[in-house]
N, C-alpha and C positions, 0 to 999 in steps of 0.2 A: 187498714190493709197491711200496713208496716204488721201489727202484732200477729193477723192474723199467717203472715209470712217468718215472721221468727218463729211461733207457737207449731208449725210445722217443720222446721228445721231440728228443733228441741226433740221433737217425739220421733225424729228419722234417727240422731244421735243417741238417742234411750235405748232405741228399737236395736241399732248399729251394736251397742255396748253388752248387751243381752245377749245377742245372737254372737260376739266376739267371746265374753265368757261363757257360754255353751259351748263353742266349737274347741276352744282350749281344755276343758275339760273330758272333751272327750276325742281327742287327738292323742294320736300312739304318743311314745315320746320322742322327742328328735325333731317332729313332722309336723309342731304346729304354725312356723312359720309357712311352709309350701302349704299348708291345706288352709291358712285363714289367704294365702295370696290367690289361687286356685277358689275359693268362694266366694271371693271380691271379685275375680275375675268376671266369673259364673253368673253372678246376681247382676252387676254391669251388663251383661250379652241379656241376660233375660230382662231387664227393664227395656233394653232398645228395643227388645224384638217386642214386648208387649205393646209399648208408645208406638212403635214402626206400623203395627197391625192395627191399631185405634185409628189411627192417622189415615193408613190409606184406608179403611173401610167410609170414616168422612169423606174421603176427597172423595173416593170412587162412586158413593151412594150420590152425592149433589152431584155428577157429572151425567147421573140418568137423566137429569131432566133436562141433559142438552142433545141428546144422540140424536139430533137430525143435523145430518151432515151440511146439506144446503142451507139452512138457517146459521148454523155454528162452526163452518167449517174450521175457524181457528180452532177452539175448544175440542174438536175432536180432532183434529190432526197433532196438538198435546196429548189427548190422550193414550192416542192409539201408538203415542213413541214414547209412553210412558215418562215423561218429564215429571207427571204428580207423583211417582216412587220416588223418584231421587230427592223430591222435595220432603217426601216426609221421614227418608232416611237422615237428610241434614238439619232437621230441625230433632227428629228423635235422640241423633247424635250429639249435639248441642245439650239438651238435656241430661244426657249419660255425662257427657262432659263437665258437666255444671255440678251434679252432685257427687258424683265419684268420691268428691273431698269430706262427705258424712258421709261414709262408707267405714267401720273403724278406724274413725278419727282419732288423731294423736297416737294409738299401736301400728301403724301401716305406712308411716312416714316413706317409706324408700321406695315404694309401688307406687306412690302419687307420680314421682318424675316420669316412670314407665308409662304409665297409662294417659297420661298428658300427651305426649310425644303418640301415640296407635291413636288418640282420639284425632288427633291435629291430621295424624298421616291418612285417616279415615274420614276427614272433612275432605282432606285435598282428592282422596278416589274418587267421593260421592260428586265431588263440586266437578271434577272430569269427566265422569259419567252424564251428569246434568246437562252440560254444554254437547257434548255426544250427541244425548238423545233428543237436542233443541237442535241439531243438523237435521235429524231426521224427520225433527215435526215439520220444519219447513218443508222438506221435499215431501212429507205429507201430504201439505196444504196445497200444492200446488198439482199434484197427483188429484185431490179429491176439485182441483180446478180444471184438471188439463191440460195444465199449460205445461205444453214437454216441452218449448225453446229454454223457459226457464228453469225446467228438472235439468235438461244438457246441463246448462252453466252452475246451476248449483253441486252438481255429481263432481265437476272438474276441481270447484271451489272447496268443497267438502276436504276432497281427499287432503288436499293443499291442506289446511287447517288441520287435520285429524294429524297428519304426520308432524306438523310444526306443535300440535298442542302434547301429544307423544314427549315429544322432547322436553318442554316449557315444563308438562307436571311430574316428568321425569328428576327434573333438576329439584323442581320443588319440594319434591318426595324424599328426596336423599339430602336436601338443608333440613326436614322436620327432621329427621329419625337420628341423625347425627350432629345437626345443630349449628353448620356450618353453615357463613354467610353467601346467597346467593352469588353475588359480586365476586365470590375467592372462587367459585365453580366457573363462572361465565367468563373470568381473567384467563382461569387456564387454560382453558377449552379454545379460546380464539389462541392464544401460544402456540399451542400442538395443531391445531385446524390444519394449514397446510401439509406437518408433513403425512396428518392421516388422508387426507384427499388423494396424496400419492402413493402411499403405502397401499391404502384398500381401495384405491380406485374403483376397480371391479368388484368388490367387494358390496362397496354403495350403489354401483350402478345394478347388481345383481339385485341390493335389498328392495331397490325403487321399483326395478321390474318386476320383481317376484308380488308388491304389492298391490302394481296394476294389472297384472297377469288375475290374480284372486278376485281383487273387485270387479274389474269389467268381465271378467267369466268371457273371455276369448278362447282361451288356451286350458285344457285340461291332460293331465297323463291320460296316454291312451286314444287320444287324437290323432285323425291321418291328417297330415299335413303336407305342403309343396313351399318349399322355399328356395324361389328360381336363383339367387343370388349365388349359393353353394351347389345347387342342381340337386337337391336333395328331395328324396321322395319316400314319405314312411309316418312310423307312430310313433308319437313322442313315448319312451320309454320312461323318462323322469327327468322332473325340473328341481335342480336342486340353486344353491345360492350362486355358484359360479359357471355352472354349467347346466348345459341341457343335453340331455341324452336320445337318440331319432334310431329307431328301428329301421333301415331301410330296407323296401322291397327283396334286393337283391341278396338278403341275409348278411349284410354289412350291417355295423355301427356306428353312425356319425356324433360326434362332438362340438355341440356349439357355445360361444359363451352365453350366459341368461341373457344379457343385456341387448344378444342380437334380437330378439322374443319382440323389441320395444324399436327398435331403428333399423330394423330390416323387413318388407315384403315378406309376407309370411301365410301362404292361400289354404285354411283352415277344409278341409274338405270332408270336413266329420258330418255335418250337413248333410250332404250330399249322400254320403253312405247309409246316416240312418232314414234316411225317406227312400233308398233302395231304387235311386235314378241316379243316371251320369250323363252327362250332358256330350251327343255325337255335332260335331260342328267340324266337316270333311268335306274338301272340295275336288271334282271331275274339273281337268283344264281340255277344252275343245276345241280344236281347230277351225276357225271361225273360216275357211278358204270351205267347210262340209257341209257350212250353213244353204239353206234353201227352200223356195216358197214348194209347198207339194201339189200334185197335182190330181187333178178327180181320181188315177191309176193307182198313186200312194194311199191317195185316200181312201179309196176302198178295200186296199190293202192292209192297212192299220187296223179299220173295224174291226178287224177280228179279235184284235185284243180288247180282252173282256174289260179289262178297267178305262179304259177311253172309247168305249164302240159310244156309249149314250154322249159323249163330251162334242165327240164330233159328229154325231147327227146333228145336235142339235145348233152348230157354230157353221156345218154346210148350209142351214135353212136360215139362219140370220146372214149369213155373208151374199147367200142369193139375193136376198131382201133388199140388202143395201148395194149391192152389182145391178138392180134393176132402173135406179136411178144414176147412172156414172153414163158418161161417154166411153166411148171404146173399153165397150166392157168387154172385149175381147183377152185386151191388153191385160197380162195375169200381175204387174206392177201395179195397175189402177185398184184401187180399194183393199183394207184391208184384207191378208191374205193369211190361212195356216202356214208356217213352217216347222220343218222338224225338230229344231232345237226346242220351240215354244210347246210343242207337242211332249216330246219329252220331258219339258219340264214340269207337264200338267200330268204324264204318267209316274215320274219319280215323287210326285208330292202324291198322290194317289196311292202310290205300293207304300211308302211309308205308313199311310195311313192306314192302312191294312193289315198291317205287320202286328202280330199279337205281339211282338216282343218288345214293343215301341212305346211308352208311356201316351196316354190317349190323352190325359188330361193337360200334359204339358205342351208348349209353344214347340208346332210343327211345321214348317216352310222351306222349301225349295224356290230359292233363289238366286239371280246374277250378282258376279260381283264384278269389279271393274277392270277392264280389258288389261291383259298385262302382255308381253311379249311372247310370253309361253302358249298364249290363246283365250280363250274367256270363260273363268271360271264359273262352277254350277256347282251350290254350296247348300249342302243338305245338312238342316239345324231342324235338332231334336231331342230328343231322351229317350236313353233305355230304360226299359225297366228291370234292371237287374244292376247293383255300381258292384258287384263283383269282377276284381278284375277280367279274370279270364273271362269268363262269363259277356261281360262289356265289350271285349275285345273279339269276339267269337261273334256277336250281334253286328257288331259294326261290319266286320268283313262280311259277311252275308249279303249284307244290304250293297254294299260297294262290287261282290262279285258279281251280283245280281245286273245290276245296273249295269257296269261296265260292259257286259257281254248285251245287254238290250239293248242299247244304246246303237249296237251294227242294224237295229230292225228300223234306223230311225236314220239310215247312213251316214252317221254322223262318225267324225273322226277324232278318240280321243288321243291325247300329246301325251309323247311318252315325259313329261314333267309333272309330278306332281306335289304338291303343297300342301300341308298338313296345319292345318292354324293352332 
């Protein structure tokens, strides 16, 4: 094994010596230093890529006869985050590394120390990338599980690591390439730590937001947003590292720091815009002294309105049914009875319902809310179909003026206070 391993290094060094006295031969003059460094380079890149491409076409060819997911869910959740590239670029590289040195041997002396140090700085990217895509294969695994409590806690984990490993192969990348001991980097760097935590404060806290702004994909330029803190309403214009820039409605421009993005209430309503509904949640306050049971004279009087004529026929013939068994049924207290607020309320959820400008498929109800001093609210929740401002606001009133003037056919008393949620 030994001879058969030397008897191969002999004929790479032949082959190396050949190809070195050819290319000096026919190299301008001046140029044959840059063009044998420039063909050493050359041959290095195309050995890796050729070993890189042998490699993965193995891994990836044996990894067919695992693609069922429920049988090998580990095995594909490495694949499908790519972990077997990085492995076969660090083992391709290893190689290039290894030989480099019968690449014209003994003429190229001063290019070994160069290419040492790119091979080393090109193990530490592959070896950073490797651990990367081993984040991803786990939250893979657990996607091809379902289990989303666990994808939460890994996403929060991840990030955490991806940022601290950022740094780690940062440090480590700039000891290969210039040689300096880890230890004289991580001395200084705790030295200065405080006073950059106060100098770039915001700085840091813009770079940490800006990276969770990206990942969790909350926040995009061009987002309508509501941030009750500042009373700001509008589209984010641009997120840069210290600041944020909000177009607001009123053809103002607001300025916030990034960092509020991350510690402040912040009600994304781009949502909302592009499904082309906006949500009406508006309440009528009633003077509950206008409340009152009605009587056969009302009643007959309301039929005429077309969206409760069917409601209350058919709540006169259940209420007789159960009047037939009561004492003093005379008595208009005794058993359930119509009043017109209740009446009302079963006409305003009705004309909602009717209303073509009313999203049909969203949550519609007219209901009480709790008695306040001002009277007893009656709170109409629903959607437009249209989140164009004006447009929205042109819908709502409609429905509101409609109402508030019906409302007399039902004598009911609205209070001049009203509340807007």
């Amino acid at each position: 094994m030994k001879d058969e391993i030397q008897d191969t290094k002999n004929f790479i060094q032949e082959l190396s010596e050949v190809l070195y006295n050819y290319i000096t031969g026919i190299a301008p003059s001046g140029m044959e230093f840059i063009l044998h460094i420039v063909i050493k380079i050359g041959l290095l890149i195309g050995i890796f890529l050729i070993i890189d491409f042998i490699l993965k076409f193995i891994i990836n060819s044996g990894s067919r006869f695992f693609h069922n997911q429920e049988k090998y869910p580990i095995l594909n959740s490495i694949k499908a985050s790519k972990v077997t590239n990085s492995l076969a670029h660090f083992i391709a590289l290893t190689i290039v590394g290894g030989i480099q040195n019968f690449i014209f041997t003994g003429h190229l002396p001063s290019t070994t120390f160069f290419i040492v140090r790119m091979v080393n700085l090109g193990l530490v990217l592959i070896v950073a990338g490797m651990l990367y895509r081993s984040l991803t294969a786990f939250r893979n695994y657990f996607v091809i599980k379902q289990d989303f409590y666990n994808i939460m806690a890994l996403n929060a984990i991840s990030e955490t690591v991806k940022i601290l490993g950022i740094f780690i192969f940062s440090i480590v990348g700039i000891c290969v390439i210039f040689g300096i001991k880890g230890s004289t980097i991580v001395g200084s760097l705790g030295a200065i730590t405080a006073v950059l935590v106060l100098v770039f404060r915001d700085t840091i806290l813009g770079f940490v937001t800006g990276i969770h702004v990206a990942t969790s994909k909350t926040l995009k330029v061009g987002d309508w947003v509501s941030i009750p803190k500042y009373s700001i309403e509008g589209n984010i214009a641009d997120i840069s590292l210290l600041t944020t820039k909000i177009n607001n409605f009123d053809k103002t421009v607001s300025t916030i720091p990034t960092y509020d993005l991350l510690t402040t209430e912040i009600k994304n309503l781009q949502v909302m815009s592009e499904s082309n509904t906006r949500r009406i949640k508006k309440s009528i306050y009633f003077n509950i002294n206008s409340f009152k049971f009605l009587n056969d004279e009302e009643i007959e009087r309301l039929k005429d309105i077309n969206l409760i004529s069917d409601y209350l026929e058919s709540k006169i013939i259940e209420l007789k049914k159960e009047k037939e068994s009561l004492e003093h049924k005379d008595k208009i207290i005794n058993g359930r009875q119509l009043t017109n607020i209740g009446v009302f309320r079963y006409y305003a959820q009705r004309y909602i319902e009717n209303d073509p400008d009313i999203d049909q498929e969203g949550a519609m109800m007219v209901r009480q809310l709790d008695i306040t001093p001002q009277g007893l609210p009656l709170e109409i929740y629903c959607f437009a179909n249209d989140s164009k401002w004006e447009h929205f606001e042109q819908i709502q009133a409609d429905i509101f003026d409609h109402l508030l003037v019906a409302s007399k056919e039902f004598d009911l008393q609205v209070m001049q206070v009203s509340i807007k949620v």
